[in-house]
VOKOLNU-148496 format. One line per field, with one value per residue: residue number from 0; z, y, x of N, C-alpha, C in turn; chain; residue in one letter. Coordinates in Angstrom, 2 decimals. Layout:
<atoms>
nr (NUM / ...)
n_pz (Z / ...)
n_py (Y / ...)
n_px (X / ...)
ca_pz (Z / ...)
ca_py (Y / ...)
ca_px (X / ...)
c_pz (Z / ...)
c_py (Y / ...)
c_px (X / ...)
kette (A / ...)
rest (A / ...)
</atoms>
This chain:
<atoms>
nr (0 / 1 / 2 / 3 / 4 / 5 / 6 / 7 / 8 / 9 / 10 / 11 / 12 / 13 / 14 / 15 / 16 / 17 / 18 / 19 / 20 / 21 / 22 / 23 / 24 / 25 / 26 / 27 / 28 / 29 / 30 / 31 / 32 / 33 / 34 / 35 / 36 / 37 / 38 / 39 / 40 / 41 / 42 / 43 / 44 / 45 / 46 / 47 / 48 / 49 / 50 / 51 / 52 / 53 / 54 / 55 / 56 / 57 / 58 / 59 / 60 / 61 / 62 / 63 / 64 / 65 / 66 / 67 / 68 / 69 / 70 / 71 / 72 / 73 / 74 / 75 / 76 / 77 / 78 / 79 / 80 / 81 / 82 / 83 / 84 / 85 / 86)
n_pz (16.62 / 16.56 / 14.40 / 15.12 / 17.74 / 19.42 / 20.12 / 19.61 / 21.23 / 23.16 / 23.96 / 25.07 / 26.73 / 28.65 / 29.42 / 31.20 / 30.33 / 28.89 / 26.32 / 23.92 / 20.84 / 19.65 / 21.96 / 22.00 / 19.76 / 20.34 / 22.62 / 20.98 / 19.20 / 21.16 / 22.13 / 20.03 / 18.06 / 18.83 / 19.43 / 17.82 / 19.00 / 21.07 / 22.77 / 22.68 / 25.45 / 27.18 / 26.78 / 28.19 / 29.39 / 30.10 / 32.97 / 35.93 / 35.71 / 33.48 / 31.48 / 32.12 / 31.37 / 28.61 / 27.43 / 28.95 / 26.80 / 24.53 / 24.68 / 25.21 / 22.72 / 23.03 / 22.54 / 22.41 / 21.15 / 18.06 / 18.37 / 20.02 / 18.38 / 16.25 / 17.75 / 18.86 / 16.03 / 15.44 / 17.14 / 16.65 / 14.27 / 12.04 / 10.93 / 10.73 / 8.74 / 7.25 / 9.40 / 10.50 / 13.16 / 13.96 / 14.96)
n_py (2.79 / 0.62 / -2.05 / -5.31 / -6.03 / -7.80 / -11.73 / -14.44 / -16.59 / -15.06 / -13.52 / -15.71 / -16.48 / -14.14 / -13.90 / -16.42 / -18.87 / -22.01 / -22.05 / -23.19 / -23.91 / -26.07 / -26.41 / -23.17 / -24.05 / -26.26 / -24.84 / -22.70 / -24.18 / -25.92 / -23.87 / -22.53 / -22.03 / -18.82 / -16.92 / -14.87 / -12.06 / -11.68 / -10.38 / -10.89 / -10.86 / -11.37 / -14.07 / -16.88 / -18.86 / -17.13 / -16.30 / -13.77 / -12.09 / -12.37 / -11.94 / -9.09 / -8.03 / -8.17 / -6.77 / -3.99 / -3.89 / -4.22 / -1.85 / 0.47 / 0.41 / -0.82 / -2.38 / -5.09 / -5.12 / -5.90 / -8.61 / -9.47 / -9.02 / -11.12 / -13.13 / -13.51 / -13.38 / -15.91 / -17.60 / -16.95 / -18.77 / -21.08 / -23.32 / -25.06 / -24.48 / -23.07 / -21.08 / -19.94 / -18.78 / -16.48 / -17.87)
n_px (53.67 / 56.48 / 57.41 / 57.34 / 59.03 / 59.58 / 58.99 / 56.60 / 57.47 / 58.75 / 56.67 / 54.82 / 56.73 / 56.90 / 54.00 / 53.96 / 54.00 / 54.39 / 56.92 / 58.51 / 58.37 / 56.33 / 54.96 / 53.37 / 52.34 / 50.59 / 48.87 / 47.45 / 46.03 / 44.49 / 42.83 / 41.84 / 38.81 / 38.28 / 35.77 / 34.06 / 32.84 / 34.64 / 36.91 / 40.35 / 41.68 / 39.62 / 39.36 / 38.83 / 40.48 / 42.58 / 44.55 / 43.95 / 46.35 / 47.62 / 45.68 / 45.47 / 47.82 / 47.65 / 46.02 / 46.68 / 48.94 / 48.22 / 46.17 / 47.65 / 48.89 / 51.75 / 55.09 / 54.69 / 52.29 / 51.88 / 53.02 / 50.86 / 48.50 / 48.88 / 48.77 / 46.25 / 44.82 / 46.03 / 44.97 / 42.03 / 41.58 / 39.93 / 41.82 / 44.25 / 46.37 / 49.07 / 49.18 / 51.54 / 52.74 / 54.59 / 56.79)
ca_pz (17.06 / 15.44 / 13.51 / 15.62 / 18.81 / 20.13 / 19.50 / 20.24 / 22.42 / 23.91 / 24.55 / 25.88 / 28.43 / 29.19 / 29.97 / 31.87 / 29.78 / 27.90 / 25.22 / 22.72 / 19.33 / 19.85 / 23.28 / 21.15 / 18.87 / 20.90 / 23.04 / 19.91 / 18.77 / 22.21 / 22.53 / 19.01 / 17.48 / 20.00 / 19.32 / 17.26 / 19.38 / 22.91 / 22.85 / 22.97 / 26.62 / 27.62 / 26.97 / 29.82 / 29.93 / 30.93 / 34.27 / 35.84 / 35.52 / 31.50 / 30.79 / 31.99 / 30.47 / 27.29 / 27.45 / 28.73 / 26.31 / 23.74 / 24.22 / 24.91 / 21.66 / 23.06 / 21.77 / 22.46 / 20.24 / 17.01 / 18.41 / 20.85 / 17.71 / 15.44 / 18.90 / 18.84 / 14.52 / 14.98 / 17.72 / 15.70 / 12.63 / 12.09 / 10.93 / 11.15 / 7.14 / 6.56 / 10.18 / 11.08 / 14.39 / 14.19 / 16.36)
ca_py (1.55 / 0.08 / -3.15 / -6.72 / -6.29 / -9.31 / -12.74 / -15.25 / -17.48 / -14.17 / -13.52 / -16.71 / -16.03 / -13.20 / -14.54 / -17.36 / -20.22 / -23.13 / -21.30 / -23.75 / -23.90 / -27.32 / -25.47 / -22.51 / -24.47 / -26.93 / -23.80 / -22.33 / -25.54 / -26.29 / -22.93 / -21.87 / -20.76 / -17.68 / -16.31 / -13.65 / -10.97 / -11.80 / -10.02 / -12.00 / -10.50 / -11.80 / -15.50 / -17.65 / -19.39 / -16.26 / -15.95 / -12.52 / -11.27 / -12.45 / -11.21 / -7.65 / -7.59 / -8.16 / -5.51 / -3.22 / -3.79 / -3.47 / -0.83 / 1.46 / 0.51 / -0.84 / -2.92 / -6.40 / -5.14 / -6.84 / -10.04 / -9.73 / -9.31 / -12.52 / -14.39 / -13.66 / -13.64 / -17.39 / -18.18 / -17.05 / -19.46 / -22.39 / -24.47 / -24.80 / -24.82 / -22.01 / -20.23 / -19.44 / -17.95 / -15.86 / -18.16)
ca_px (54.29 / 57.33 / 57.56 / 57.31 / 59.69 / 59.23 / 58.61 / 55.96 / 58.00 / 59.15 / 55.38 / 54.57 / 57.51 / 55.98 / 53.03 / 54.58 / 53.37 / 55.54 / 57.84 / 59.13 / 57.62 / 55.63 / 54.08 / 53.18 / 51.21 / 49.38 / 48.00 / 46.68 / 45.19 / 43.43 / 42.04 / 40.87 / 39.12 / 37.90 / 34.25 / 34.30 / 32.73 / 35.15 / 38.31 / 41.76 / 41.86 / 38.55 / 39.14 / 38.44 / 41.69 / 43.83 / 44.75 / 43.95 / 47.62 / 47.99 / 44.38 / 45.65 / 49.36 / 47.26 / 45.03 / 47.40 / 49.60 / 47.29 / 45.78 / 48.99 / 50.10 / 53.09 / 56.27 / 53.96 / 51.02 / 52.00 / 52.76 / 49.82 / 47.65 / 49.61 / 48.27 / 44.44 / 44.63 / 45.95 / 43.68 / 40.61 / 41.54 / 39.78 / 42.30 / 45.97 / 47.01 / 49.41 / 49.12 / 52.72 / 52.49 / 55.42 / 57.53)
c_pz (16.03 / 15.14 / 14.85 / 16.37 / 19.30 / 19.42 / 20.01 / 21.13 / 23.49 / 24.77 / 25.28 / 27.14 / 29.21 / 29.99 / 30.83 / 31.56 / 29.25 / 26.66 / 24.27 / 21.73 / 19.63 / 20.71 / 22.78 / 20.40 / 19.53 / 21.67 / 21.98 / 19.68 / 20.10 / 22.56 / 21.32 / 18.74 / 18.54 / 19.01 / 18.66 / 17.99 / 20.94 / 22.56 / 23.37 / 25.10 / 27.54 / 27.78 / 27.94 / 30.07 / 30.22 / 32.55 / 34.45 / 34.85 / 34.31 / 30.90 / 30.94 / 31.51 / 29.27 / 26.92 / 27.63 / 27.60 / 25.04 / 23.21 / 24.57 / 23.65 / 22.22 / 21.96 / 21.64 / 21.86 / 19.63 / 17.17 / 19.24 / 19.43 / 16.50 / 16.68 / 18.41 / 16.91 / 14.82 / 15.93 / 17.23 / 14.01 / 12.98 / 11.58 / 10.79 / 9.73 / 7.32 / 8.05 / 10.75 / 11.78 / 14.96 / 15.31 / 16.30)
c_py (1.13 / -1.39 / -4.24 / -6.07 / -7.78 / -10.44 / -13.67 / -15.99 / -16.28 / -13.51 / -14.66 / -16.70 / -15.35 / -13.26 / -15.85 / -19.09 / -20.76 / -21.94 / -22.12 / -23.90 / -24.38 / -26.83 / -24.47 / -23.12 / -25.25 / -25.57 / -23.46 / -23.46 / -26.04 / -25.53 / -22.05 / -22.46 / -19.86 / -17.10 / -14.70 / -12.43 / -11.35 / -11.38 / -10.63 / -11.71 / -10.99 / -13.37 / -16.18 / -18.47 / -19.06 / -16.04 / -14.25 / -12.01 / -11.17 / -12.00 / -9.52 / -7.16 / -7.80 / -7.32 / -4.35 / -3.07 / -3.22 / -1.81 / 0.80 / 1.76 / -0.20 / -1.80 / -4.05 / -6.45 / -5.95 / -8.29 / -10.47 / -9.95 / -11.08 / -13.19 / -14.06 / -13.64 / -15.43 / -18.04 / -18.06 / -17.84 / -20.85 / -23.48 / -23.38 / -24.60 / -23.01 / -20.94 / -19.57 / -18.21 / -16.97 / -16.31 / -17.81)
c_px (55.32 / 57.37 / 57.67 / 58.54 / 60.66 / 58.44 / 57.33 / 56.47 / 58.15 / 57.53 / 54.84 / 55.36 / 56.97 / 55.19 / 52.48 / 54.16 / 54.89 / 55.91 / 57.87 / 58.00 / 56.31 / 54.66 / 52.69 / 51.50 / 50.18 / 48.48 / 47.28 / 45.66 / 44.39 / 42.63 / 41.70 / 39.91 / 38.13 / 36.41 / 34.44 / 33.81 / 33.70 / 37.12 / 39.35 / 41.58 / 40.87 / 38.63 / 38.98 / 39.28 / 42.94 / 43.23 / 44.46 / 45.30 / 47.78 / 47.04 / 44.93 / 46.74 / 48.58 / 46.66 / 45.70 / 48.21 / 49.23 / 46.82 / 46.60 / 49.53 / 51.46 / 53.52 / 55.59 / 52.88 / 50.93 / 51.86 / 51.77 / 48.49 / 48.24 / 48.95 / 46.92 / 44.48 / 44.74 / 44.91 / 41.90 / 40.63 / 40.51 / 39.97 / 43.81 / 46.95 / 47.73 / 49.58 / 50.55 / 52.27 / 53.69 / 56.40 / 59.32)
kette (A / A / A / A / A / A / A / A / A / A / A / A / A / A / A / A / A / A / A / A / A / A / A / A / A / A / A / A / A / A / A / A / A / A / A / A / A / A / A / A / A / A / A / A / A / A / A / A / A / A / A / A / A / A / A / A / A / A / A / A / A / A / A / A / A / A / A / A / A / A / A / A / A / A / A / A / A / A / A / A / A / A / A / A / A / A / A)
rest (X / X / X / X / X / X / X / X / X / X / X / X / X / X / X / X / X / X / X / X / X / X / X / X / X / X / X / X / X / X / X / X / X / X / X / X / X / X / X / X / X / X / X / X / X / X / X / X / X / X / X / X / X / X / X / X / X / X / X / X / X / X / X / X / X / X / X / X / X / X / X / X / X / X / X / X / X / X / X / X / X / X / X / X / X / X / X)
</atoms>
């Protein structure tokens, strides 16, 4: 895989959610921190379609890996000090 592609907003597009920064962060912050054994893909507040572009993407390896993993790293924090979410 090569180096970050894509961006978080560009993933949130993706995934047809709010984009802008502010967006970004409140999602994170309403839905961390994720259970340590339940895979980003598993969460219970993806829609089918965004639960399986995540998984696929994943586990291809593709171009959306990196910033697919920077998403489930900041969603498993439990706090917000220092998290830059690669926006």
């Amino acid at each position: 895989m090569e180096g970050n592609l894509h961006s978080m907003t560009n993933l949130f597009s993706q995934l047809g959610l709010p984009s802008e920064p502010a967006d970004i962060e409140a999602f994170i912050e309403a839905h961390r921190p994720l259970a340590a054994g339940l895979k980003l893909h598993e969460a219970p507040f993806w829609t089918a379609s965004q639960a399986g572009l995540l998984r696929e993407q994943v586990l291809d390896d593709a171009d959306w890996a990196g910033i697919i993993d920077r998403l489930d790293s900041g969603l498993r924090q439990t706090n917000a000090d220092g998290l830059g979410y690669g926006l």
